[in-house]
N, C-alpha and C positions, 0 to 999 in steps of 0.2 A: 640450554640451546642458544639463550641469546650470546651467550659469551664466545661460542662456538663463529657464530653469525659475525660478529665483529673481528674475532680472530683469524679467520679465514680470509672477509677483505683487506683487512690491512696487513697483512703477509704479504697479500700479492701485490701489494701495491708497492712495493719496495722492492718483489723479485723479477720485476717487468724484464730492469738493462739485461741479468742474465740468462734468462728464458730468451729475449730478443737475438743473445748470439750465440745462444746454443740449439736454437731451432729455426734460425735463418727470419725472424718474424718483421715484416716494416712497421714503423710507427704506429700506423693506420689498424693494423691489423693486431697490435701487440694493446691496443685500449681496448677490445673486447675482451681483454681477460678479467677485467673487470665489468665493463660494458656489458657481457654477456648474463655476468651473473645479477647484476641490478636491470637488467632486464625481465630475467623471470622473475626474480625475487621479488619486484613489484607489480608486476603483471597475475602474479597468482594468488598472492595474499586474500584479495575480499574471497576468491573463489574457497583458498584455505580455510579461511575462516567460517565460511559458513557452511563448506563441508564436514568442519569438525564441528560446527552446532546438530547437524545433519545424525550425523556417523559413530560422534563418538570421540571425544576430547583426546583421550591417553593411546586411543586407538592409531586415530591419525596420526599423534605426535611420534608415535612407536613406527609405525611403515615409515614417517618420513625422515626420522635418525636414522634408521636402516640403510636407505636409498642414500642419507650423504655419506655414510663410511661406503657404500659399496663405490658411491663414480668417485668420492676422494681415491681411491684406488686406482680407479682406471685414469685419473690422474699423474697421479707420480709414476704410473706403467707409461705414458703416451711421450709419444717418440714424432711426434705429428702437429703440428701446430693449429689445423682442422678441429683434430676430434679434443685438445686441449680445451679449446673453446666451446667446442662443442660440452663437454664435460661440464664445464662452468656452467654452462646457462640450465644444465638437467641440476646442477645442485643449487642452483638458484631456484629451483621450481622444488627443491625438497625443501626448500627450506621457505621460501612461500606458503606450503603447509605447516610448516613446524613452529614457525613464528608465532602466527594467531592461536593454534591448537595451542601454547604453552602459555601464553597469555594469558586468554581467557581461560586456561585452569585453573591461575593464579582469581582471576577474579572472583569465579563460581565458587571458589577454595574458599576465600576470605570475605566476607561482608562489609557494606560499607560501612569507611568509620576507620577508628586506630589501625583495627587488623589488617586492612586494605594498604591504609594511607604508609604503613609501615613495610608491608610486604613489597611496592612499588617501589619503596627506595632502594632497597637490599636489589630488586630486579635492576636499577638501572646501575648497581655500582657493576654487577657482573655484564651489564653494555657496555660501559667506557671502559671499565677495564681490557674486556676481550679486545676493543678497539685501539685502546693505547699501548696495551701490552704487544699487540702483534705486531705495530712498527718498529719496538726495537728486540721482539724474537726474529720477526722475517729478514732486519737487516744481517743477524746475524749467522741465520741459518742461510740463508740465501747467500753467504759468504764461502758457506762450507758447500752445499748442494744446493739449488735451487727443489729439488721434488721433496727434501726431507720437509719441504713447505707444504703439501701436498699429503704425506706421510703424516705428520703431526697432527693434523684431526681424524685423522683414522682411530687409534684409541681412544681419545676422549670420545669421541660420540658413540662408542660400543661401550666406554662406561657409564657414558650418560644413558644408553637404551637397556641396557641392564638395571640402571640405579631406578628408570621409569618401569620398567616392567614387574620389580620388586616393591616401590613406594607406592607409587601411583595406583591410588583404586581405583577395578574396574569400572569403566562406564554401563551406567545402567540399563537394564533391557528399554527396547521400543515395543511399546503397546500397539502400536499402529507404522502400516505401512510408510517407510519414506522413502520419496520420490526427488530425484535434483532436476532441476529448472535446466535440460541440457539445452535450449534459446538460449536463454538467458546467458548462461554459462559460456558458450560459444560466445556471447558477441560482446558481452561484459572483456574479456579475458584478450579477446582479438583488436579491442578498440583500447583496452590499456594497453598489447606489446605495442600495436601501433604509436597508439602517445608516448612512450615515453623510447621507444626505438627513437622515434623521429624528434623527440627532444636530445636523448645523449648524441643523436648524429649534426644537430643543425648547427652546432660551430665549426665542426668539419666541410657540411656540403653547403652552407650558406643559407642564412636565414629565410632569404627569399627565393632562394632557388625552386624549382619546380618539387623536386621531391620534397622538402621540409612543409613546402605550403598544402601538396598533395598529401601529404601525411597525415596534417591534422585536419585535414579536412573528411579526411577517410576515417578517422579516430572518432570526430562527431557523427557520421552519420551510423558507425557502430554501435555507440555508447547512444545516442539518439533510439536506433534502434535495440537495442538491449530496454532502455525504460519505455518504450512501448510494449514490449512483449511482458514486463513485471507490470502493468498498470491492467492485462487482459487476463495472464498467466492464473489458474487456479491455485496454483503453490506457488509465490515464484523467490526466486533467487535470492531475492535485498526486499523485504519489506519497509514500501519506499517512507511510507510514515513514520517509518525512523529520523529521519530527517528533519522533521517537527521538534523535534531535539536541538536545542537552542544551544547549552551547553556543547555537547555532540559535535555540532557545527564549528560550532566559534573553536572548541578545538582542535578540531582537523585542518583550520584555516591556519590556525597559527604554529600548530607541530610542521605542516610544511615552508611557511615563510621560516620557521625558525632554522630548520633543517638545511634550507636552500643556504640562509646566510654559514650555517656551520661550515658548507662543505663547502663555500667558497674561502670561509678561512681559511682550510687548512690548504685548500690547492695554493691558496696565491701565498703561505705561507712556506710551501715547499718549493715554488717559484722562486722566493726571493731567497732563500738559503742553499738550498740547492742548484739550481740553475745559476742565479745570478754569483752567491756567494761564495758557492763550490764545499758546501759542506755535503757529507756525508747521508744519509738517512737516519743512521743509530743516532747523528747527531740532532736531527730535525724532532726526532724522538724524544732525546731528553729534556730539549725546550717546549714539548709535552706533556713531561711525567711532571709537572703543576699541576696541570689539569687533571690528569687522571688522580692525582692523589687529593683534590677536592671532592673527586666524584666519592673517592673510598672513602674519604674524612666524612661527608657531611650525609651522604645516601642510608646510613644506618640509624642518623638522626633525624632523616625528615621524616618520617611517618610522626612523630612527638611535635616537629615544629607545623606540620598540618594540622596536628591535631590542637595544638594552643592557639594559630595564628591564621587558622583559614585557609582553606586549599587555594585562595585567589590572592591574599597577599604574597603567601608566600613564592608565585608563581611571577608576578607581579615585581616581586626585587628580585628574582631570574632574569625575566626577562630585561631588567633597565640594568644589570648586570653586563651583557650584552653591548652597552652604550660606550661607557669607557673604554674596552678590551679593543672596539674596532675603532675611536677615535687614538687610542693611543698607536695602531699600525699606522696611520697617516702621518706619524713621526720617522718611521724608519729612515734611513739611512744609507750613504755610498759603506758603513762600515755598521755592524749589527751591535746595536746596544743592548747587551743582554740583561744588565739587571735597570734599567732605565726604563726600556720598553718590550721586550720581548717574555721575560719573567712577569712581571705584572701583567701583562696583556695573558698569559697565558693561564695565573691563579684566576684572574677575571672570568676568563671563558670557563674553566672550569665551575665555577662558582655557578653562574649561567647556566650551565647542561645540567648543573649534576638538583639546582633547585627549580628549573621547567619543565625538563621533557620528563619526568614523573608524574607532576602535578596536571600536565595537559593529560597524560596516559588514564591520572584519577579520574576528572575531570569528563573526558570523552567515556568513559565507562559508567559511571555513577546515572542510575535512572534508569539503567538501560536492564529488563527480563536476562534471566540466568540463561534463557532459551536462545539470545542474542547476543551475546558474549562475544563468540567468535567472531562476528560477524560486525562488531564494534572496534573491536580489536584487528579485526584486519583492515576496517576504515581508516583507523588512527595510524599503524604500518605501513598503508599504501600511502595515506597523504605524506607521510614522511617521507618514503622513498622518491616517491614520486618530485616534492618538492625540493628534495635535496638534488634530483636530477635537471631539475628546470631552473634551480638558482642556479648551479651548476654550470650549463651549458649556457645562461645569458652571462655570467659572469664574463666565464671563456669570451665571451663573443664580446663584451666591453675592452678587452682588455688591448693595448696599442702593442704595434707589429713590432717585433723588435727586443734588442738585450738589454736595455738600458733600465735604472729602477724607472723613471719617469713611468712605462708602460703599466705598472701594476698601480699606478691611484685611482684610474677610474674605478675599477675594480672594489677597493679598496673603502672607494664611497658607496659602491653601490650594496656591499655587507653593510653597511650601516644603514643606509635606506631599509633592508629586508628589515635590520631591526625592530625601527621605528616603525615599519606596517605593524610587524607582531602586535606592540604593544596598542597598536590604536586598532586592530582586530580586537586585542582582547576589553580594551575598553569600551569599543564599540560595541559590543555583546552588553555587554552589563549596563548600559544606558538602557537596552531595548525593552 
């Protein structure tokens, strides 16, 4: 599923220009095709996840593969730029389930330790993968048809819901009644679209404008009120002494500062090649496929280098991995030097993704009852999404008006900054 998850956003994100003049779409309205779907996708996750602690792990995962082969469908059928989006944001919400539910399968599956540390790796090669690989299928499908983008997860997820219906053991009977926290639920769920609505919109409507600061202000006193209602609630939603979880913490702190700086790379990195230097997207892709093929080189081996070297070292030259990759874009150029700065920057960041965001995924899960899984695992989801969406939009909103390269250094410091938090988040933890 998660390969599915990756492949799916970075499809569209290369099929934007032709969907925009095949469906008449303005600018504004042609970012919620993405916008849409990392809105539910983050916005449902904790709920995901602890509905499948709730309900039933394979169960969940099974309805919510379902639900994204049926709206992929109603997808590549829409003739309507409306219900396209609309589309988007209901398969953001299946997949806000499907996420956490396969996650923490992976975890309750595996125990900590090798078989963990190992199973994590093998999961994130098929994240970067899905994600690397769809930039240069969607450029090239999006050449031929933009829906055949659309179309394209349609079989995989009827193979993947076949291959879970067949593999996947049943989840086990409930001895006892279970009840969802629907407070909880409601205000949890309503004060995440909020926050992070009103993050992917405030480089558009203006940081200080009335809606962006009504937003988050409406977002706190949701989420405000959500943990009043789990501190009274007889069952509730998130049991909050989870949070007492030190580990837990420190990694959800730093999966989204790290997230935030990833996806300001690659935006200001498709800025400056595409926008500015008029290249292609299949091309933006291949000064990629470094990266992605660190993720596949080295993800089958970390479970063995956590296991010799410590899930904190190893995590640890991840993230200072990170360091060089965003100091070497501060070289770029009126003319792209590809094997100078753009290829090593790009083995770099692989190098980076493919030995952090596993080890934080250990990491944020390790301690945590089989009972909570999901519900860890959708913590560690949403703070990535979510973070990736607020480095994102302040990124956006650093960056100077205009075509010229100048515009893109602020930007360009300020991925490096995210860095440097990570790494002094996670230091910070381990002093405590």
């Amino acid at each position: 599923m998660i390969l599915l998850d990756g492949l799916d956003v970075s499809m569209i994100v290369v099929a934007i220009p032709e969907i925009q003049n095949e469906l008449g779409m303005s600018a504004a309205n042609a970012q919620w095709l993405v916008g849409a779907y990392i809105l539910a996708f983050g916005s449902f996750l904790l709920l995901g996840g602890r509905v499948a602690d709730l309900f039933g792990r394979r169960r969940v995962l099974v309805i919510a593969m379902a639900a994204f082969a049926v709206v992929s469908t109603l997808g590549a059928l829409a003739d309507d730029s409306v219900l396209l989006i609309v589309s988007r944001f209901v398969k953001g919400m299946a997949a806000g389930f499907a996420a956490p539910a396969a996650m923490s399968l992976l975890t309750t599956t595996f125990p900590e330790g090798p078989q963990r540390n190992k199973a994590f790796g093998i999961f994130n090669v098929f994240e970067a993968s899905g994600y690397s690989s769809g930039l240069l299928v969607g450029g090239l499908l999006a050449a031929l048809d933009w829906r055949s983008i659309f179309i394209l997860p349609i079989p995989l997820s009827l193979l993947m819901l076949v291959g879970a219906l067949q593999i996947l053991p049943k989840d086990p009977p409930r001895t006892e009644r279970v009840r969802l926290d629907l407070g909880g639920a409601v205000t949890l769920v309503g004060g995440t679209l909020v926050l992070v609505f009103t993050t992917v919109s405030a480089a558009e409507v203006g940081w200080g404008s009335f809606r962006t600061i009504g937003g988050y202000a409406l977002s706190v006193l949701l989420l405000a009120g959500f943990l009043a209602i789990e501190r009274t609630v007889k069952e509730p939603l998130i049991r909050l002494s989870i949070f007492r979880n030190r580990t837990l913490v420190s990694a959800n702190i730093s999966i989204g500062l790290l997230y935030g700086g990833a996806m300001g790379f690659q935006f200001l990195l498709g800025l400056y090649l595409q926008d500015l230097m008029g290249w292609r997207p299949w091309q933006m892709a291949l000064v990629l496929l470094p990266a992605g093929l660190m993720v596949v080189i080295i993800g089958p081996k970390l479970g063995a280098l956590m296991d010799r070297f410590g899930v904190t070292k190893v995590l640890m030259f991840g993230l200072v991995a990170f360091l060089p990759c965003y100091l070497l874009m501060l070289f770029i150029g009126p003319e792209p030097n590809l094997w100078g700065v753009l290829m090593p920057a790009s083995v770099l960041w692989g190098v980076g993704f493919a030995l952090s965001i596993a080890t934080l995924m250990v990491a944020g899960t390790n301690g945590v009852p089989d009972e909570e899984q999901g519900l860890a695992a959708g913590l560690l989801n949403s703070s990535l999404q979510v973070g990736g969406a607020f480095g994102l939009a302040v990124i956006t909103a650093v960056i100077l008006p205009g075509t010229k390269l100048s515009m893109l250094y602020p930007g360009l410091v300020l991925i490096l900054v995210f860095a440097v938090l990570t790494i002094l988040a996670q230091g910070a933890a381990k002093q405590k």
